[in-house]
N, C-alpha and C positions, 0 to 999 in steps of 0.2 A: 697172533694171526686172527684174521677172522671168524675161522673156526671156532678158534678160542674163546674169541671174545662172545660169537653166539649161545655157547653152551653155558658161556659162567652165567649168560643175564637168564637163561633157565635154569641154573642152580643145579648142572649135574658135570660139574669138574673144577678142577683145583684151578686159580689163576693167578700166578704171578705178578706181582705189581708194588709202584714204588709208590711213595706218597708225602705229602710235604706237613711234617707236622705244624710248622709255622702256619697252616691254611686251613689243613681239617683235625689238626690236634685238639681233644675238646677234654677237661679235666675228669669228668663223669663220664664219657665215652668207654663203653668196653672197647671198641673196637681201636681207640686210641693208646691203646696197652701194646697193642702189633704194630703201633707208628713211633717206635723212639728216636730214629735218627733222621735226618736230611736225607734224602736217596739213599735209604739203606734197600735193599730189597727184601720181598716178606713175601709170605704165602700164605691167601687169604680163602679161608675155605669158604667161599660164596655159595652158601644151598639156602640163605633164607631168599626170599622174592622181597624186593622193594618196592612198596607201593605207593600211589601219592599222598596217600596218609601217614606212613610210618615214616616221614622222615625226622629222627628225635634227633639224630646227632651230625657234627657238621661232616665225620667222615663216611655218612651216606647220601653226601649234594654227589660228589664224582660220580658212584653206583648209578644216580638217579640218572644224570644228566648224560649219562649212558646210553642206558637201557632208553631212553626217549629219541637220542639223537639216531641210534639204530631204527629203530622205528619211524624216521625221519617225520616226529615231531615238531612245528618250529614251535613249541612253547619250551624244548626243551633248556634254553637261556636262562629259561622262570624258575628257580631253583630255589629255595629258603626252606629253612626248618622250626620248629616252635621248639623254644626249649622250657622245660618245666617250671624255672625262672621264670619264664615271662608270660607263660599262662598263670601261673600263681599271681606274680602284680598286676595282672589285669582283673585277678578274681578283688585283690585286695581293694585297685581303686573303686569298685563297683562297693564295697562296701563301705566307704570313706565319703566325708564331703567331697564334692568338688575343687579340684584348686585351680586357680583359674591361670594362676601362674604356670603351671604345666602347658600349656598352649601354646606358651612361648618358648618351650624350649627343645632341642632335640631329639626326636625318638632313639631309642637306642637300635643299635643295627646289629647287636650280636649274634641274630638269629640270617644274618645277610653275607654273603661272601660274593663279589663281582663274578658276574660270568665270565670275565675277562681270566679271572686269578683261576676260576675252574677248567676252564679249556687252555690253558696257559702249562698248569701240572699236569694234566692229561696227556698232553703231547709230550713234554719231557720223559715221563715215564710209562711210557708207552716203548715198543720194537715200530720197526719201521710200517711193515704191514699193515699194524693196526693202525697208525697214523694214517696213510693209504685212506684207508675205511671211513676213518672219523673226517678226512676231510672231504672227500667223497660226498658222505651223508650230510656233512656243511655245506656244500655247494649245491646239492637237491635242495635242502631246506633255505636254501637265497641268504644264506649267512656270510657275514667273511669267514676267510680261512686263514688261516697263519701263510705270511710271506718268507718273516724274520722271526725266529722263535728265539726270545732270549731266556737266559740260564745266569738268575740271581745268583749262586753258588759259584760260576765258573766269571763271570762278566762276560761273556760269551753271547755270542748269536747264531743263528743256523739257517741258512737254505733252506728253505722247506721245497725242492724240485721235486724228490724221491717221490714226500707226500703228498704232490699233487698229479703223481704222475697218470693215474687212472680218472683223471674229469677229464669226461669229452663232454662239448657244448655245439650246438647247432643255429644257425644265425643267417637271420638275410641281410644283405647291404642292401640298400638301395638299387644298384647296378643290375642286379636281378630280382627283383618286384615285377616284373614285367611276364619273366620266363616263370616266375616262382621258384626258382632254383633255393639250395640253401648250399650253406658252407657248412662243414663237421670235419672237427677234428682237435685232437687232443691239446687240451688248454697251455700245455709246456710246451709246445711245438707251434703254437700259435702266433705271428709276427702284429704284436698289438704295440699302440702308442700307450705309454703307464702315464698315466696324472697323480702325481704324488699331494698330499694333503698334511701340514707339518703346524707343527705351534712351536711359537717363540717365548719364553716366557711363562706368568700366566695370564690367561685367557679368562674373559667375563663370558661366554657362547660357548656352545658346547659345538665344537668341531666337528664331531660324528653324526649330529643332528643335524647339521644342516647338508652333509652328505647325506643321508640318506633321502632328503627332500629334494637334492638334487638330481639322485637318480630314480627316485619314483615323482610320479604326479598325485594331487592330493588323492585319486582316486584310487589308484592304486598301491596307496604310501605303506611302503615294506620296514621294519626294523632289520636292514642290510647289518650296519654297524650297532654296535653297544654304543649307548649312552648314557649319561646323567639322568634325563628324567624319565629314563624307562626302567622296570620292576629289576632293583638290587642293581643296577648302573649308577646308582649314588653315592653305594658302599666303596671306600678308600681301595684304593688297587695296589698290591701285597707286592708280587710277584711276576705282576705283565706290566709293568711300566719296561718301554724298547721294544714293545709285539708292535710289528708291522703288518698290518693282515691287506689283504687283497681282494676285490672282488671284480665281476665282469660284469660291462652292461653290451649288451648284446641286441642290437634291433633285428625285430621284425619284416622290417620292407612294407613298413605303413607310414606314409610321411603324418597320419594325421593321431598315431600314437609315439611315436619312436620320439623320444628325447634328443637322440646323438643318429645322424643317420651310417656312421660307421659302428666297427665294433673298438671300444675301448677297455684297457684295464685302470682301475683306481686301487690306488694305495693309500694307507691311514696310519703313522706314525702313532704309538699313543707315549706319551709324555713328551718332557722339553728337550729340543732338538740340543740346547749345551749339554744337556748328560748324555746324549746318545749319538755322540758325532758321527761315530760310525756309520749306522745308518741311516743319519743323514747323508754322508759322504756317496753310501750306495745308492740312493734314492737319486741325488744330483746326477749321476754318473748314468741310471738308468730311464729317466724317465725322460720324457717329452717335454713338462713343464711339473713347477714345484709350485703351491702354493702355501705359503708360509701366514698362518695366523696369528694376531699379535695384538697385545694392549699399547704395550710401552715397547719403543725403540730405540736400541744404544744407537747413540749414533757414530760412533766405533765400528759397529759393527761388525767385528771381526769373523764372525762367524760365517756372516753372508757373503763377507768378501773374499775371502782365504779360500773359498770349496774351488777344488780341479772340476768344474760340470759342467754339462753337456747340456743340462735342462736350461728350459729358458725361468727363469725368478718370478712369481708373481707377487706383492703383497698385497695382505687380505687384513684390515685393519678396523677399529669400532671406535668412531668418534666418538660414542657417548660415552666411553672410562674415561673415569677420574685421569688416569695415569696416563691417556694418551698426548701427544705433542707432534704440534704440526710441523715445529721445524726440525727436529730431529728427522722426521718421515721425509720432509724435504732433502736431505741432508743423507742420510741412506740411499734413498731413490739417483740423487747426482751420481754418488760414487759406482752404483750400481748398472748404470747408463739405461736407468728405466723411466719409461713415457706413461701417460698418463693412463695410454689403456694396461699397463703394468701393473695398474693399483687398485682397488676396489674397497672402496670405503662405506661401513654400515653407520649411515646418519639418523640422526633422530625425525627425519623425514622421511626414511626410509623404511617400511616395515620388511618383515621377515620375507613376505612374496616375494617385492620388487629386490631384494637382496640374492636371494637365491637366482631370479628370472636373470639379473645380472650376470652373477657367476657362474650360470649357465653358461650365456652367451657367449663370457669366454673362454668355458672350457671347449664347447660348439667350435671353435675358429681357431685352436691349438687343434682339437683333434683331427679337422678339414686339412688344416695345411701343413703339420707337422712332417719331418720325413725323421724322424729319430724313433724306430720302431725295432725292439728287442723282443726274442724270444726268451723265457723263462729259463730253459734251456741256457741261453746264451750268458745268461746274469751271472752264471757261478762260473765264468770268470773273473769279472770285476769282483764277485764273492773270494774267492783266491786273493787278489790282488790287495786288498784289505783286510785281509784276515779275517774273513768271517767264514765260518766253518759249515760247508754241502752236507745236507744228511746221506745224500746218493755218495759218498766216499766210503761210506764203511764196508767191510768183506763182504756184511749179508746183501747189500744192497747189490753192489758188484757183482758177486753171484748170483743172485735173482734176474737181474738186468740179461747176462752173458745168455743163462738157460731161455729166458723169454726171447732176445734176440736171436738163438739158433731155431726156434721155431717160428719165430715171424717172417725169419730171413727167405723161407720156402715160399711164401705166398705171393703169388706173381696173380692168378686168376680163381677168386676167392669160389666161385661154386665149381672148378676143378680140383681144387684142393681140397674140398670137404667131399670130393669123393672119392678122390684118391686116400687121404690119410683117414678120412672116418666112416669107411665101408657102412658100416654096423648101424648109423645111423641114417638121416637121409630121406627114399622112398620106403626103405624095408621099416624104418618107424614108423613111418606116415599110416603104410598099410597096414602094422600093426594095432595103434591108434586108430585106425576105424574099425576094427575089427571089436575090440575091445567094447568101445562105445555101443558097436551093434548088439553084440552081447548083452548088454544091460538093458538096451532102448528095443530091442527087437522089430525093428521099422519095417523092415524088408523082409518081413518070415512070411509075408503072405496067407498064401493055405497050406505052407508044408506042416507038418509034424515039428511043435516046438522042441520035442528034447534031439528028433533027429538034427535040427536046424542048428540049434547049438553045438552039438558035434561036430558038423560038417565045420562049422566056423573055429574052433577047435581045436581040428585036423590045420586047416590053414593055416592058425596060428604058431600049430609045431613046426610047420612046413617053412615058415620065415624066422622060427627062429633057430632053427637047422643051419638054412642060409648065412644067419648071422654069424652062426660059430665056426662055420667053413673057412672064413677069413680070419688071417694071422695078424696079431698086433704089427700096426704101421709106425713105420719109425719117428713121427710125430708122438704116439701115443706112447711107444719106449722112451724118447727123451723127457716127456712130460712127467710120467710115473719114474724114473730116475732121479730127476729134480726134489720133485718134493718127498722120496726118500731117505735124503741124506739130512745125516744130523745136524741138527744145529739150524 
């Protein structure tokens, strides 16, 4: 729980937690003496503090990228440790000739674990709530968030509904720029068109990069997604290869900033769409349009042709690999019964701007005229329908859900119901709250008598909190305090 999670990063309660020794198992680690099994669970008495200097061993990158992410850091991503190994070979080359053959070859990355593979175990081993939290505090820090959480152990994937159930986002379309109106409201309840983002094969471009170019301008260019040439996005990815994360771009009601002048979701597959059919399958099924990135193309194709989807196909392809071939693309494109504006080709006349300004354009003209728009909500049925497994199915969630719905289900006229069910607070805070302030600030004592002045203020304040105890717990506040005192 939250709770929970707040007090361990202060170091004053026990926290339970799982941990993947494959990821932060480290030979010399004490702390990897408490990590022997794949999802064993363990109880880690957290009272030291993690600071950005101590981090020696790989099972204190989670801790760190914690403690940051709560703090809605966005360097929280930035995670690596030194290990005594490799300060020692740095001490050694410094005492050595030069070799110049070192220059050519690859640093070593042991001190490196993807941010992908850390927030990947995080969320497996995580209870629901904290996920809640952690993705929460991803979506303040303009991170993706987990869509599809997959589970190396199981082959398995997961809804992440539950844990996005607490982001609300607020957003003007264009249609109200005028009035200044905005829209808010809860990001799974949201009826957005999804742009799915997929790689075939491998790829020579890094995918996620030129997403995130696509949804900022150079001026305000965000690291939305993880990538290759950003700090420890080079390091091999363990455990998140099948993470589908998702983010929102959300305009303003500025036509001379806004990218998209509706509101869209993106989605980002990460690895090859033949290992993860599955979601691929979901992605087709949900989204408005798929763009599929690719070197080389079977012209077979079977993968592209066989999906039951609803999305419409784009391919996004780089003439300048070795591997690519025009008649194959030819050749996929017929069976596929796609036109020219279907394809988007990065040529060697083409640099990086006019590539994206392209891809832009046409994600711009799916999101304008799309009518295939899904609530998040609504996915985890096509989630059902393929076996991909809801985190909102388990008891705890279920029951959290029922208790939150018996209390929301009352709220018809929201400043009648905060005084109906929460007497206590309200005017009689308010008043108390200046009263308090005066006490310190003494503004208005005029020429009375300070110590009588304070009394008198004093008196007042027993006098409202009298008031306050006069009234009996409201059955809001009974269902609420029932809730979170049952075990479990």
């Amino acid at each position: 729980s939250l709770v929970t999670l707040m007090l361990f990063i202060y170091g004053e309660t026990v926290v339970e937690y799982r941990c993947y020794r494959m990821s932060f198992g480290e030979p010399n680690d004490p702390g990897s003496r408490e990590i022997v099994n794949n999802l064993i669970q363990l109880t880690y008495l957290a009272r030291k503090t993690i600071s950005d200097n101590s981090l020696e061993y790989k099972s204190d990158l989670p801790w760190h990228f914690l403690k940051k992410l709560m703090m809605v850091n966005v360097t929280a991503r930035s995670v690596q440790y030194i290990s005594d190994c490799g300060s020692n070979c740095a001490d050694e080359s410094e005492n050595t000739d030069s070799d110049l053959d070192d220059l050519f070859e690859s640093p070593k990355t042991g001190g490196k674990l993807n941010p992908l593979d850390i927030i990947t175990a995080l969320f497996l081993c995580s209870d629901g709530f904290l996920q809640q939290e952690m993705a929460l505090k991803m979506s303040m820090c303009q991170f993706s968030v987990p869509l599809l959480l997959p589970n190396c152990d199981t082959n398995q994937c997961t809804l992440m509904l539950w844990a996005m159930r607490d982001i609300v986002k607020e957003y003007r379309p264009q249609s109200l720029s005028e009035s200044k109106g905005f829209i808010e409201d809860r990001i799974v309840l949201s009826e957005l068109p999804m742009i799915s983002f997929v790689r075939l094969g491998e790829c020579s471009w890094s995918k996620s990069e030129i997403l995130n170019k696509l949804l900022t301008d150079s001026q305000q260019y965000h690291e939305t997604f993880v990538h290759h040439n950003m700090e420890c996005g080079d390091s091999p990815r363990r455990i998140s290869n099948g993470l589908t994360e998702i983010t929102w771009y959300l305009p303003a009601g500025n036509t001379n900033i806004d990218i998209f002048s509706q509101p869209v979701a993106v989605a980002n597959l990460r690895g090859d769409i033949e290992s993860f059919e599955t979601q691929y399958s979901f992605l087709c099924q949900t989204s408005a349009a798929v763009f599929v990135f690719f070197d080389h193309l079977d012209s077979e194709c079977s993968l592209l042709t066989n999906q039951n989807r609803k999305a419409k196909i784009y391919l996004v392809g780089n003439y300048e690999s070795k591997c690519f071939s025009k008649d194959a693309l030819k050749e996929v494109a017929t069976k596929l019964n796609l036109t020219k504006n279907n394809i988007i080709i990065k040529t060697k006349q083409k640099n990086d701007a006019d590539f994206v300004k392209d891809l832009r354009e046409t994600v711009r003209d799916v999101v304008e005229n799309s009518n295939m728009k899904m609530t998040i909500e609504q996915m985890a049925d096509i989630a059902h329908e393929l076996g991909i497994l809801v985190d909102e199915d388990s008891p705890e969630c279920q029951i959290a859900k029922t208790n939150a719905e018996a209390i929301t289900a009352e709220i018809q006229d929201i400043l009648k119901y905060k005084e109906d069910q929460l007497p206590r607070q309200g005017e009689i805070w308010k008043e108390l709250t200046c009263l308090e302030k005066e006490e310190f600030r003494l503004r208005k004592v005029g020429s009375n008598n300070i110590e009588d002045y304070k009394s008198d203020l004093h008196l007042k304040k027993e006098e409202l909190r009298e008031k306050q105890n006069s009234y009996d717990m409201s059955t809001t506040m009974k269902c609420f305090i029932n809730a979170i005192s049952r075990p479990g």
